[in-house]
C-alpha positions as a printed Julia matrix, in Angstrom:
476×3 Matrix{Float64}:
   0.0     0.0    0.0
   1.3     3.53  -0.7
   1.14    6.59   0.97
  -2.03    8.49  -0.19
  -1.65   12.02  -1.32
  -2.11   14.4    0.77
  -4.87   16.33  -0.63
  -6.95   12.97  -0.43
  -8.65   11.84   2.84
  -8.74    8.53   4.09
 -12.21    8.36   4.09
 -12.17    9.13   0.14
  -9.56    7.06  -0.68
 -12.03    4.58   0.89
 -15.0     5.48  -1.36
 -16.94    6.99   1.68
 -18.71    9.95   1.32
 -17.37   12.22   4.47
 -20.91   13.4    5.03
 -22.42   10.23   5.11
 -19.87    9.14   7.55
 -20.59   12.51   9.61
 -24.33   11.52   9.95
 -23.73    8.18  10.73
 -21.58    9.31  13.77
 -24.32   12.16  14.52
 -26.69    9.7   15.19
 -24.32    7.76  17.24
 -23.66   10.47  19.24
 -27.02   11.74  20.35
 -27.38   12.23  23.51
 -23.48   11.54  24.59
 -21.12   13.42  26.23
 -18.55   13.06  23.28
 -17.12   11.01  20.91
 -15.3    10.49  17.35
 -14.02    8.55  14.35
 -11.17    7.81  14.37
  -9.51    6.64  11.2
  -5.41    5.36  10.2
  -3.5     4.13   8.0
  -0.29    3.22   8.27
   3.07    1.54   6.78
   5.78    0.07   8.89
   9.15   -1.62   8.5
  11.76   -3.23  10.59
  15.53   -4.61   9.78
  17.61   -6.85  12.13
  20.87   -7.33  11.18
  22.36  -10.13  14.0
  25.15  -12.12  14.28
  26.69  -10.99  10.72
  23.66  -11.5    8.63
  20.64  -10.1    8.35
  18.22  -11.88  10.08
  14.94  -10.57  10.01
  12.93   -7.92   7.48
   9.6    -6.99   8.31
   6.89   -4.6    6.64
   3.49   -4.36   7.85
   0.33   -2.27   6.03
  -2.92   -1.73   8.04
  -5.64    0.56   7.9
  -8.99    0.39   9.64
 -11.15    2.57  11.9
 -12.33    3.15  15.9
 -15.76    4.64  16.27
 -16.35    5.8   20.21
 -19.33    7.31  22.4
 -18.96    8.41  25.51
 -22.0     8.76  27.84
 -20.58    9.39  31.29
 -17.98    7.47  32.65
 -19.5     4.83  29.85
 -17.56    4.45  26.28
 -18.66    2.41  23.92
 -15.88    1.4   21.14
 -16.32   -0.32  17.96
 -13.39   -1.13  15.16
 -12.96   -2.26  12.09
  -9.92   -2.89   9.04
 -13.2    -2.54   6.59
 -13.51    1.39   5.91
 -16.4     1.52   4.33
 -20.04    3.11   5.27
 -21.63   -0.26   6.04
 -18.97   -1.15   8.46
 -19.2     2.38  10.17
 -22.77    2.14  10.11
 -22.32   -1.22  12.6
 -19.18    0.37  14.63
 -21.84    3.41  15.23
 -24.78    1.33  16.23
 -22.74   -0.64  18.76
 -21.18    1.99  20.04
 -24.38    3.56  20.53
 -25.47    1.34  23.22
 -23.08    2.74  25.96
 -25.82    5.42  26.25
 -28.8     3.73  26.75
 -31.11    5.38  29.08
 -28.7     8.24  29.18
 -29.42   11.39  27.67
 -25.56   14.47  28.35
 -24.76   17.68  26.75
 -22.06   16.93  23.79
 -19.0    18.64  25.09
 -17.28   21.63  23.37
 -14.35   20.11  20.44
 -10.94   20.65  20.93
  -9.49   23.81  19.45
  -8.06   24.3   16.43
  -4.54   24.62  15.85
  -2.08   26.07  12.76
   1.25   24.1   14.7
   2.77   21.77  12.31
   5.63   19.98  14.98
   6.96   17.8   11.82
   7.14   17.15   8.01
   5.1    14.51   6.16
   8.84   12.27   5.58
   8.24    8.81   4.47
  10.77    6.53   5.91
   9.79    3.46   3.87
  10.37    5.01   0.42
  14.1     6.44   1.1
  16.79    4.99   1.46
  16.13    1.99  -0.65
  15.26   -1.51   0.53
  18.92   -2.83  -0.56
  20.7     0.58   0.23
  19.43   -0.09   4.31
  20.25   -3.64   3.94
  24.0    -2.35   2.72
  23.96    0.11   5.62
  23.26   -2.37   7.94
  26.02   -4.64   6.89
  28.17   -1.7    6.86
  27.32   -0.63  10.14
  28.34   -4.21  11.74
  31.48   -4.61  10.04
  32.53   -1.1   11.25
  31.77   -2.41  14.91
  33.75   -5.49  14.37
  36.78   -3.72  13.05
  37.22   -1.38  16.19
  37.89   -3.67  19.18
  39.15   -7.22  18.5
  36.95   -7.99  21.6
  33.83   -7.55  19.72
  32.07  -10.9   19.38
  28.75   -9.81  18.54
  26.94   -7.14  16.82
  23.18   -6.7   16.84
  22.32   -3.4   14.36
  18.42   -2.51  13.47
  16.42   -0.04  11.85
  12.62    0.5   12.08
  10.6     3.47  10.27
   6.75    4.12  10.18
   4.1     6.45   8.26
   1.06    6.61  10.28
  -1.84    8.58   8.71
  -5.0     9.63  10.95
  -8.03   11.5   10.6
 -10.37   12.29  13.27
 -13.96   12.86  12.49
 -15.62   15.16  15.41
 -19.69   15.29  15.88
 -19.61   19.13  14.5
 -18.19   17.8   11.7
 -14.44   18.54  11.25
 -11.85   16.41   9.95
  -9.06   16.6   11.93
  -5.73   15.07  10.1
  -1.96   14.5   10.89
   0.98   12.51   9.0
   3.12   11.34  11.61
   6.67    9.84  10.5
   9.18    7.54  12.73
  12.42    6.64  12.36
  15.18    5.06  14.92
  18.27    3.23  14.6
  19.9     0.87  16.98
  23.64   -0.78  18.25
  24.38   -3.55  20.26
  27.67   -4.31  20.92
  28.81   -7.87  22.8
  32.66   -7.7   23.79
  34.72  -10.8   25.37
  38.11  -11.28  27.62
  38.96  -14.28  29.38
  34.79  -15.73  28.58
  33.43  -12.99  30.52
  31.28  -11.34  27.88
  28.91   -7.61  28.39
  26.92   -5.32  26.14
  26.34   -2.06  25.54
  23.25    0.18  23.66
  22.59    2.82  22.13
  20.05    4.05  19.58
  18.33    7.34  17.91
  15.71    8.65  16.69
  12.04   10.66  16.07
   9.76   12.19  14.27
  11.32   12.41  10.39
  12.99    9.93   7.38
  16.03    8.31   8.18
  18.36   10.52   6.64
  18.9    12.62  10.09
  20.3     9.75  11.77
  22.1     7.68   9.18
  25.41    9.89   8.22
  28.08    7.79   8.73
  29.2    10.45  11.55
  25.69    9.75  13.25
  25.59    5.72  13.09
  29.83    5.87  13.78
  28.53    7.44  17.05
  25.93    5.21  18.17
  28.59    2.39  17.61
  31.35    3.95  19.25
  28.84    4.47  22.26
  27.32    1.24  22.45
  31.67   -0.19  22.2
  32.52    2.34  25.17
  29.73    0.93  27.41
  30.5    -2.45  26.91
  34.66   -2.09  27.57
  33.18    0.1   30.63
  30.99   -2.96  32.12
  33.78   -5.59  30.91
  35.91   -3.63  33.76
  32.92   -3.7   36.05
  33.0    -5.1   39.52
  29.82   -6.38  41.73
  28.47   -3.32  42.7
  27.45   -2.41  47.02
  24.0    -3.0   48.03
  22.61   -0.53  50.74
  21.71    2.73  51.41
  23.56    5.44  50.31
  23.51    8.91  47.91
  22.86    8.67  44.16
  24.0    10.83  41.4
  21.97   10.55  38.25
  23.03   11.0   34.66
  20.7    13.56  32.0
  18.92   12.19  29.64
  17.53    9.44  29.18
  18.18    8.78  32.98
  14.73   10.53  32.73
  12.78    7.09  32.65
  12.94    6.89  36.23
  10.74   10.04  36.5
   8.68    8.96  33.81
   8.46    5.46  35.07
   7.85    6.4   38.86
   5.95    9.5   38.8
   5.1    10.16  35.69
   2.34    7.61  35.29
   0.69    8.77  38.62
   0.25   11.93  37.25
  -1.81   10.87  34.17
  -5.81   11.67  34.82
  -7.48    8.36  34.7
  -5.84    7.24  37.64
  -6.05   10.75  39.32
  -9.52   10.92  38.68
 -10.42    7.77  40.19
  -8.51    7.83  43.48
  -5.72    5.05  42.92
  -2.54    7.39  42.4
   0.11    8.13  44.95
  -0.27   11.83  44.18
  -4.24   11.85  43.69
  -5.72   15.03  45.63
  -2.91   16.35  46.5
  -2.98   19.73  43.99
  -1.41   22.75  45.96
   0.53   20.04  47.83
   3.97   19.82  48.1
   5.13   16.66  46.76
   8.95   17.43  46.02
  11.87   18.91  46.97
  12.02   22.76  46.09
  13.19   23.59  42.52
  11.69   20.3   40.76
   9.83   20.93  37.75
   8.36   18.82  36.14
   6.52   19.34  32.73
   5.7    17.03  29.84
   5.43   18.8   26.51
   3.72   17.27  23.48
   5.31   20.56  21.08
   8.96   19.76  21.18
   9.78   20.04  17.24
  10.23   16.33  15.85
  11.06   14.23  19.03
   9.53   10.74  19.24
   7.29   11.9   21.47
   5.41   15.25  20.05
   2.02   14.82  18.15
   0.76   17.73  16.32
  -2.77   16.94  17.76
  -3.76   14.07  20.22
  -5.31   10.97  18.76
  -8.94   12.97  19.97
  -7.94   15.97  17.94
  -6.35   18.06  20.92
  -3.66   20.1   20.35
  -1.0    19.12  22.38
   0.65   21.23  25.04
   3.44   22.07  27.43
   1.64   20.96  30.62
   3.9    21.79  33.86
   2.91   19.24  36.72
   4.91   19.91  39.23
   6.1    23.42  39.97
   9.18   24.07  42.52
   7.99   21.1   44.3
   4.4    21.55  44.42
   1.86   19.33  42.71
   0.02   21.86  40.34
  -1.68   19.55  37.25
  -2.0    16.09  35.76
  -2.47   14.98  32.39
  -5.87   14.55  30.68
  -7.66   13.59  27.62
 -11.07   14.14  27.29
 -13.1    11.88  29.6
 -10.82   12.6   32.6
 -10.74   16.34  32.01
 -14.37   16.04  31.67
 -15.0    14.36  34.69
 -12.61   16.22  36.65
 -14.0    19.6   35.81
 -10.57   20.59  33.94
  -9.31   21.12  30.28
  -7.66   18.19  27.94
  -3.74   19.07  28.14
  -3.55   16.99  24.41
  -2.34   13.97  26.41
  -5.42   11.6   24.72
  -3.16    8.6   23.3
  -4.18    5.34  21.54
  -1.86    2.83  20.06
  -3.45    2.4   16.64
  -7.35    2.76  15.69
  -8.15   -0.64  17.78
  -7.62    0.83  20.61
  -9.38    3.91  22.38
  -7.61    6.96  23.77
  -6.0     7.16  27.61
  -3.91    9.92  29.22
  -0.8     9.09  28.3
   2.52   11.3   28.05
   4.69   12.72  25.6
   8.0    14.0   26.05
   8.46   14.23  29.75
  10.86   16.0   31.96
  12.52   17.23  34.86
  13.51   21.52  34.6
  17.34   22.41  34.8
  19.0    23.66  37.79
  22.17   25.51  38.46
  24.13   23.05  39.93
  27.26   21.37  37.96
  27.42   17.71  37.72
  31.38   17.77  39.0
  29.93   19.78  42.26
  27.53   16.89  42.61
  29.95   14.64  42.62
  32.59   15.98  44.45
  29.45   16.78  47.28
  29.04   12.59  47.9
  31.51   10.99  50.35
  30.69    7.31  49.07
  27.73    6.67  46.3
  26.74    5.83  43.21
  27.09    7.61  39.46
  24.36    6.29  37.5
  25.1     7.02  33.87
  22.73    4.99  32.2
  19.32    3.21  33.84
  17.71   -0.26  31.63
  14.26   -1.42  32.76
  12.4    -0.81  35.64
   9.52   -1.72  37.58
   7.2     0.51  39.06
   3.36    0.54  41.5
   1.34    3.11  39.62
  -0.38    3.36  43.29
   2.27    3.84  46.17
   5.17    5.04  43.12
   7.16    2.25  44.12
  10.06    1.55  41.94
  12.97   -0.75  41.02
  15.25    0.43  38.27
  18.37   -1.45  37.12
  21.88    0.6   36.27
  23.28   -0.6   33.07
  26.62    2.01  33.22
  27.27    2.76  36.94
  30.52    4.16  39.11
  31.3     4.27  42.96
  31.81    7.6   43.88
  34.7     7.57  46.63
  35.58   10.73  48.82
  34.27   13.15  46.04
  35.87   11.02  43.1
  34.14    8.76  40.2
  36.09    5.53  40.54
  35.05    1.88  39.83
  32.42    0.85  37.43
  30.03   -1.22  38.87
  27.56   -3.87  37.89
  24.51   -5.21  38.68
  23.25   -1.94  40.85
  19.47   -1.25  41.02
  17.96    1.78  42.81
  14.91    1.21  45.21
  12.63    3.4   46.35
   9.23    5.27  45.92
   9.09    8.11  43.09
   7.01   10.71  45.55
   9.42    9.84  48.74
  12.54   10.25  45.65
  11.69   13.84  44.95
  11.45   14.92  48.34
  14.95   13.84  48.87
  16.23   15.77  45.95
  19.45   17.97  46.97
  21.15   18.94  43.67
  19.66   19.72  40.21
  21.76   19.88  37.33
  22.57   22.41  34.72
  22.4    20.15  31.83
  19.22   19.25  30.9
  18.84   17.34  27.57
  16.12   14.7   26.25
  16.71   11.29  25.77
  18.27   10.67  21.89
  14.64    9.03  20.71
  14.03    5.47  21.62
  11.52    5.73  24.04
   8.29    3.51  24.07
   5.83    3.38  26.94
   3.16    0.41  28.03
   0.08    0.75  29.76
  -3.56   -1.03  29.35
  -1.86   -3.08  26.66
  -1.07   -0.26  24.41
   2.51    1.19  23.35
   3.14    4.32  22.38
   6.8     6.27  21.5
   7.85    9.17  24.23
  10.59   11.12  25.34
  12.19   11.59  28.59
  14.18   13.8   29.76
  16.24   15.43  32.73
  19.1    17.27  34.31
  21.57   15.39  36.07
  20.75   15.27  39.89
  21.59   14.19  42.8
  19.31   12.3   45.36
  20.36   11.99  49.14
  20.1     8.21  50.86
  18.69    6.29  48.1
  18.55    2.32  48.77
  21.4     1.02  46.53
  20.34   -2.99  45.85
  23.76   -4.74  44.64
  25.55   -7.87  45.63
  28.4    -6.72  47.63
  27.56   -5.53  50.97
């Protein structure tokens, strides 16, 4: 399937009249609180290149269409790949019944907007099937050749072209072209059959082109070789508590991860968040700020609209340590007596909308990261953080280090391994003693999960420092 041109709408390109499709979901929504119709399409490819050969290629094509009405704190959802009127026709009928014996006020539409956050790139069409293969193959080769200690070398790419349209009950078409493009290196090096990895990736809202110069993808591999020499010198790392000084970046998952989440409306609005009514509250040290921003020009997080047709927005949450907003789409705003922030995210059109984040962060300080450092009589530097888990309801987290340091008497030392940090995002920001001057977002390779769906983000921070967090290790 090809891209369609932009001048044609999906629902044309469909052979649906757009005011027969408007009536249809009229008479759906009669009587509800809201609702839309929410159409994609959308093109998708993926490359691994493992073990010196390429070992998987991947494109996927789908279009289809999510019809919603919301009566309350009902929603009915219906979905379809058929885009056609007779298949809308049944979506709209069964969605209808979430507002039997229910008769709301249809609430105002989301505001129009002139912002255009990124281009209309395609990055199936360029570069060439064979000239990404070729890159890929050059890309591992390269790895290989720098370190005889590489044994392994793990290289992908993966681009998309999602196109939506939103149909509103006062019947404007709402419509965005949303590109994605990311690269990735692994790197596996061995001495003496001890054998560790290292990351590192790119990427965001365009084609490929922005991240595949041979100065960009040399990078990534360099990076991904310098973390894996750094944990090949690793020793076990000290387990208790003890102060922490974190990394910018994408070090920012943590926040997103463990307090983040609890700020997002649904769970705000019904009582089962850590931070729930606690607005005017303060819930952090003094000078965290935390914002998420939906506008940042072509990170993998921004939308030009929500997926209800919101334009999104640079929402701050937390200001100088007190709680101040959450994020919302349209039900929780609703509900809540508040305004959508644009935070109204759905994975694809099977799936209906949630509060969900976009490119999330913690506000600069003035502090210097050597200060920091030299401020910590024995600690932990964590450079780099891997997976985590986290208790949307008490904030609750566990986050493993995958590039860590002691810090000694003021003094970065030995790399460690295996570290995790434990502790409770709301009790972490109270405990909060340094902020950084060098905010920066993570480079693009962010994906969040909740209810099932994934959706790209950014995260994003200053380095910081946090006093007497537990340290869990396997040295004592």
């Amino acid at each position: 399937m090809t891209a369609q041109p932009s001048a044609l709408s999906i629902l044309e390109a469909c052979d649906v009249d757009p005011g027969r499709a408007a009536s249809l979901l009229n008479d759906a929504l009669d009587g509800a609180d809201d609702g839309e119709l929410f159409l994609e399409r959308s093109e998708s490819e993926s490359f691994v290149f493992d073990d010196g050969r390429l070992k998987s290629a991947a494109y996927d094509a789908a279009e289809g269409f999510g019809l919603r009405v919301v009566a309350g704190e009902r929603s009915g959802y219906a979905h379809a790949s058929e885009i056609s009127a007779a298949a809308i026709g049944r979506a709209a009928q069964s969605a209808a019944l979430a507002k039997r014996g229910y008769s709301g006020v249809a609430a105002e539409g989301p505001r129009a907007t002139n912002a255009k956050l990124y281009g209309e790139e395609d990055p199936l069409a360029s570069p060439l099937f064979s000239d990404k293969v070729a890159l890929l193959q050059e890309i591992d080769a390269f790895a290989r050749a720098r370190d005889p200690r590489v044994v392994q070398v793990m290289t992908s790419l993966a681009g998309e072209r999602r196109q939506i349209e939103i149909l509103r009950g006062d019947g404007r078409l709402l419509r965005d072209v949303r590109p994605l493009a990311r690269i990735n290196v692994q790197v596996t090096v061995e001495r003496g059959g001890r054998r560790e990895s290292g990351y590192s990736g790119a990427g965001g809202r365009a084609g490929f082109e922005a991240w595949i110069t041979p100065e960009k993808w040399q990078a990534e591999v360099e990076e991904a070789l310098r973390q894996a020499l750094v944990n090949l010198d690793a020793a076990s790392a000290p387990a208790g508590e003890m102060d922490v000084v974190m990394g910018p970046g994408w070090n920012g998952v943590l926040l997103h991860e463990a307090v983040g989440h609890g700020l997002e409306g649904d769970f705000n609005r019904k009582g089962v968040s850590a931070f729930s009514g606690r607005i005017g509250e303060r819930v952090a040290a003094p000078g965290v700020t935390v914002f998420d921003d939906g506008t940042e020009l072509g990170r993998r997080g921004s939308l030009t609209i929500d997926d209800e047709g919101t334009p999104t927005e640079r929402t701050i949450l937390i200001e100088d340590g007190i709680l101040v907003g959450y994020m919302h789409d349209r039900l929780s705003a609703r509900l809540m007596g508040l305004k959508p922030t644009g935070n109204g995210r759905r994975e694809s059109y099977a799936h209906m909308p949630l509060p969900r984040m976009t490119n999330t962060g913690m506000l600069a300080g003035d502090a210097s990261r050597e200060d920091m450092i030299k401020s910590v009589k024995r600690g932990i530097y964590a450079a780099h953080f891997g997976g985590g888990q986290v208790d949307i309801t008490n904030g609750k987290f566990v986050f493993q280090c995958t590039e860590a340091y002691l810090i000694e008497d003021g003094k970065i030392t030995t790399p460690v391994k295996g570290a995790t940090l434990i502790g409770d995002g709301p009790s972490a920001l109270t405990r909060v003693e340094m902020i950084g001057d060098d905010f920066c977002f993570d480079p693009g390779v962010g994906v969040c999960g909740k209810a099932g769906q994934g959706v790209p983000v950014g995260v994003g921070q200053p380095s910081m420092k946090i006093k007497g967090l537990t340290v869990g290790g396997t040295n004592v």
